[in-house]
VMD Tcl script that builds the backbone (N, CA, C; Angstrom):
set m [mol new atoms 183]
animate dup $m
set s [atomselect $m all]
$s set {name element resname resid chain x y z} {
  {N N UNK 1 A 114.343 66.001 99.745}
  {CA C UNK 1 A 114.118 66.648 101.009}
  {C C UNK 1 A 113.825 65.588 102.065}
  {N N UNK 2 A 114.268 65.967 102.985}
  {CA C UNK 2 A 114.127 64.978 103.771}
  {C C UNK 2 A 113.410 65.340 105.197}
  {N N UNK 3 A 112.884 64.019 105.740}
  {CA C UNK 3 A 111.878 64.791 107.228}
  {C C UNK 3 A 112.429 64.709 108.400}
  {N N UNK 4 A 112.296 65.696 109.573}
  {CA C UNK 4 A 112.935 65.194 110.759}
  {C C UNK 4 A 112.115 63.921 111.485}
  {N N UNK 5 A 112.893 63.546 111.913}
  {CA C UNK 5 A 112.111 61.976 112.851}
  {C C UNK 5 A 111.142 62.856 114.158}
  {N N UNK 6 A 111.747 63.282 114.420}
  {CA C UNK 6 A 111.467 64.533 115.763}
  {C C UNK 6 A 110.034 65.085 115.258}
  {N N UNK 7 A 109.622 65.658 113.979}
  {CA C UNK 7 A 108.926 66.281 114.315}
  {C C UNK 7 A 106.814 65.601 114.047}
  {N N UNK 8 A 107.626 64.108 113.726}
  {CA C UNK 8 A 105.898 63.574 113.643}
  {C C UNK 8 A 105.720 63.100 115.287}
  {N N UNK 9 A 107.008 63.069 116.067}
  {CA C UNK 9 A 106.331 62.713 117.320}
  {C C UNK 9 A 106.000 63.871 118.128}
  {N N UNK 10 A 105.742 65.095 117.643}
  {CA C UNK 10 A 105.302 66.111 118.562}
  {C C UNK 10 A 103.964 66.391 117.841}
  {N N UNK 11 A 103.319 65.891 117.581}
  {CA C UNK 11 A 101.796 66.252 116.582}
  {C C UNK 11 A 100.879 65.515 117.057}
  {N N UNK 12 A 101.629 64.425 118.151}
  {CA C UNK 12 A 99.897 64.429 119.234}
  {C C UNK 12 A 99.653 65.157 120.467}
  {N N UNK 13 A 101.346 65.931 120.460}
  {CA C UNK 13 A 101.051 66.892 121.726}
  {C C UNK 13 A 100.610 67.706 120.910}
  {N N UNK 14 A 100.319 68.531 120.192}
  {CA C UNK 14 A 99.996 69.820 119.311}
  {C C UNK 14 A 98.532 69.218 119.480}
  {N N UNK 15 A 97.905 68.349 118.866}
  {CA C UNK 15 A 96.627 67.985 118.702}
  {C C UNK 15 A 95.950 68.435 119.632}
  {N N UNK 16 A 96.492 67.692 121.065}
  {CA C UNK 16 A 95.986 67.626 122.457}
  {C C UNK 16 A 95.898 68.770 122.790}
  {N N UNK 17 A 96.975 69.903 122.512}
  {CA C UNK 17 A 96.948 71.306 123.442}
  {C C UNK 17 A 95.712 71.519 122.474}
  {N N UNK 18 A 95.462 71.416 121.155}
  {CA C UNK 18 A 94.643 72.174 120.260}
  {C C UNK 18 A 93.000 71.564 120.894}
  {N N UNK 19 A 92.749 70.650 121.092}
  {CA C UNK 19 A 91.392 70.035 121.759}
  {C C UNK 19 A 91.266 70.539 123.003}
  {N N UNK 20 A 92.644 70.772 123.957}
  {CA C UNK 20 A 92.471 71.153 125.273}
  {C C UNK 20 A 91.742 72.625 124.709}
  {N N UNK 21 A 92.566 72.925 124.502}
  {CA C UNK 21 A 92.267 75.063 124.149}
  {C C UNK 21 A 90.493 74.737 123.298}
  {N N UNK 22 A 90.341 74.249 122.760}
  {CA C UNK 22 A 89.258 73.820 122.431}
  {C C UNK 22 A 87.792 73.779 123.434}
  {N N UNK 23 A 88.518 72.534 124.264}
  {CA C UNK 23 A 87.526 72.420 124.695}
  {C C UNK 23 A 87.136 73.501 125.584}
  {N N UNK 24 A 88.292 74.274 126.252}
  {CA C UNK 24 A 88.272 75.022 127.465}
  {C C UNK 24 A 87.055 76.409 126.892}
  {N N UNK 25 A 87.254 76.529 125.249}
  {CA C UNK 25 A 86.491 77.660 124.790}
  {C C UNK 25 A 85.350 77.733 124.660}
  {N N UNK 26 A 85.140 76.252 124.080}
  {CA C UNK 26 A 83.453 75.564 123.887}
  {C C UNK 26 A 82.537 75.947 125.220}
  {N N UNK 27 A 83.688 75.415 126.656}
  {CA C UNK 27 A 82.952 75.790 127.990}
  {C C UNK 27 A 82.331 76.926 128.451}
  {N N UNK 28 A 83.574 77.389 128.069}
  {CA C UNK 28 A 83.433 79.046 128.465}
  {C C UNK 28 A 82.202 79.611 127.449}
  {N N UNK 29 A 82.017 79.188 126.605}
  {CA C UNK 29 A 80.778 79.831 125.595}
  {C C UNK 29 A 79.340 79.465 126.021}
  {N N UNK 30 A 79.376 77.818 126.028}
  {CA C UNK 30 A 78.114 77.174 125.805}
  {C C UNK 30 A 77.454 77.220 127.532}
  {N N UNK 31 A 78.529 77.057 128.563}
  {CA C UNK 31 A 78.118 77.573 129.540}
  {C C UNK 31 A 76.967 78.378 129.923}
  {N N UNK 32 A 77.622 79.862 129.329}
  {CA C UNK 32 A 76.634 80.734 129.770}
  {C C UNK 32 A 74.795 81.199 129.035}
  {N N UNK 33 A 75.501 80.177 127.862}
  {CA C UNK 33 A 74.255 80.401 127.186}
  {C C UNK 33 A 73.316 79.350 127.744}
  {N N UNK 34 A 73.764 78.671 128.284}
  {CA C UNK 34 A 72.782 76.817 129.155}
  {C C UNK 34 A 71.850 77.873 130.059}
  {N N UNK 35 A 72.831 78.431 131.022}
  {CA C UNK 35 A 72.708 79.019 132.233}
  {C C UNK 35 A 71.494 80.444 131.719}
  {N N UNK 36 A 71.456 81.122 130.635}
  {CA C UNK 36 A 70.292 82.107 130.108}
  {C C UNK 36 A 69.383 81.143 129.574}
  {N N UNK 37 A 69.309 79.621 128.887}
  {CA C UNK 37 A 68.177 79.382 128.762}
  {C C UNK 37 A 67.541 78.645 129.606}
  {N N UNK 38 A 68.559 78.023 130.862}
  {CA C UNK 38 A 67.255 77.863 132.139}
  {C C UNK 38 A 66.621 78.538 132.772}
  {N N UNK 39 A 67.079 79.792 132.730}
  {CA C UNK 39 A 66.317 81.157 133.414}
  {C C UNK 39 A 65.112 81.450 132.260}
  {N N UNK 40 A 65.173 81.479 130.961}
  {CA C UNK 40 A 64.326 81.541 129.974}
  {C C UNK 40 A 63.381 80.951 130.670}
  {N N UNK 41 A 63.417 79.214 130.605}
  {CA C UNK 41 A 62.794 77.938 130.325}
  {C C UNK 41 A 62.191 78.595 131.807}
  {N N UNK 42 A 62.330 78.890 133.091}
  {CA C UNK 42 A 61.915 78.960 134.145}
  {C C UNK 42 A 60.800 80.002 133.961}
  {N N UNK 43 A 60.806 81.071 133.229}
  {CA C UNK 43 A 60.332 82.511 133.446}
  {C C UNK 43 A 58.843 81.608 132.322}
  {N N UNK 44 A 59.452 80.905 131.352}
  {CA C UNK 44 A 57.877 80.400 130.439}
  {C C UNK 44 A 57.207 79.393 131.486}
  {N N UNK 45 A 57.808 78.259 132.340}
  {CA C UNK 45 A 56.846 77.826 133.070}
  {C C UNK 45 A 56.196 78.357 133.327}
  {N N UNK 46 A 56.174 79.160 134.168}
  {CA C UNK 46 A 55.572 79.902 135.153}
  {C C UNK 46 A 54.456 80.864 134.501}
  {N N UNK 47 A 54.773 81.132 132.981}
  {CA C UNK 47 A 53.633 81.597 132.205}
  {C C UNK 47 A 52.700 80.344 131.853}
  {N N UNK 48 A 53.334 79.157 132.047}
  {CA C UNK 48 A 52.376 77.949 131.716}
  {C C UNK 48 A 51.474 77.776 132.735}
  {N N UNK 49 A 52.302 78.356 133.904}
  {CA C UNK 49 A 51.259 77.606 134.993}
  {C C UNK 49 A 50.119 78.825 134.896}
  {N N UNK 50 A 50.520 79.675 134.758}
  {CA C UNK 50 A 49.227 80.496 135.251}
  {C C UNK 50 A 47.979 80.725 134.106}
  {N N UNK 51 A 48.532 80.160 132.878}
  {CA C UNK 51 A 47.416 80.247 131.390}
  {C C UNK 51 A 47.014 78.625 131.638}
  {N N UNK 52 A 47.326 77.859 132.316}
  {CA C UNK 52 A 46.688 76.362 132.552}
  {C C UNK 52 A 45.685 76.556 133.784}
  {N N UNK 53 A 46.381 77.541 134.789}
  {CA C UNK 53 A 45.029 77.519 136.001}
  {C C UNK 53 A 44.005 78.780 134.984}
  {N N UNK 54 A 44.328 79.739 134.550}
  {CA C UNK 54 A 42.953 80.614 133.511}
  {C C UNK 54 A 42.351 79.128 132.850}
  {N N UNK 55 A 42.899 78.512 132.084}
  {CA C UNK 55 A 42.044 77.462 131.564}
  {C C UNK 55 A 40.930 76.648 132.308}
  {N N UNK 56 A 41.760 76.545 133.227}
  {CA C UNK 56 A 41.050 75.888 134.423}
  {C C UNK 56 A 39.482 76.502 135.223}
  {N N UNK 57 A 39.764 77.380 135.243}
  {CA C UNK 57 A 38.834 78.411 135.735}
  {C C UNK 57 A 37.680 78.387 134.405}
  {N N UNK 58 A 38.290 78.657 133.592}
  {CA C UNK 58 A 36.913 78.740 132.259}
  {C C UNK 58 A 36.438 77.501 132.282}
  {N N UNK 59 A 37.317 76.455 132.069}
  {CA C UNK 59 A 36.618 75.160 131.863}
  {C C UNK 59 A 35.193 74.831 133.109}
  {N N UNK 60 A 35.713 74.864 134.042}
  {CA C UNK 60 A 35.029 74.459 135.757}
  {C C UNK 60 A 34.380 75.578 135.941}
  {N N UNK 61 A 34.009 76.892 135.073}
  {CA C UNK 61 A 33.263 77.833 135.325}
  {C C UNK 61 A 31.959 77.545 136.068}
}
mol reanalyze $m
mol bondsrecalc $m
mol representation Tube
mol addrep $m
């Protein structure tokens, strides 16, 4: 059996579309989950700040 010459030089375009499509999916995923845990991460500051000034208050009572 024999191989075409043709077809090992199309297997770094295949690769490439396969990493492109790749990467484009990774974005689209990890994106939105970044974007819900800075809103997370924002909503717990803000519980930090206000159980650090209660601390504050007991301590300096």
């Amino acid at each position: 059996m024999t191989r075409f010459k043709g077809s090992t030089e199309w297997t770094p375009i295949y690769m490439l579309i396969v990493f492109v499509i790749a990467a484009i999916l990774i974005f689209t995923l990890v994106k939105p989950l970044l974007r819900n845990a800075s809103n997370v991460a924002g909503g717990n500051l803000q519980e930090a700040r206000q159980f650090a000034s209660s601390a504050m208050w007991l301590v300096f009572k």
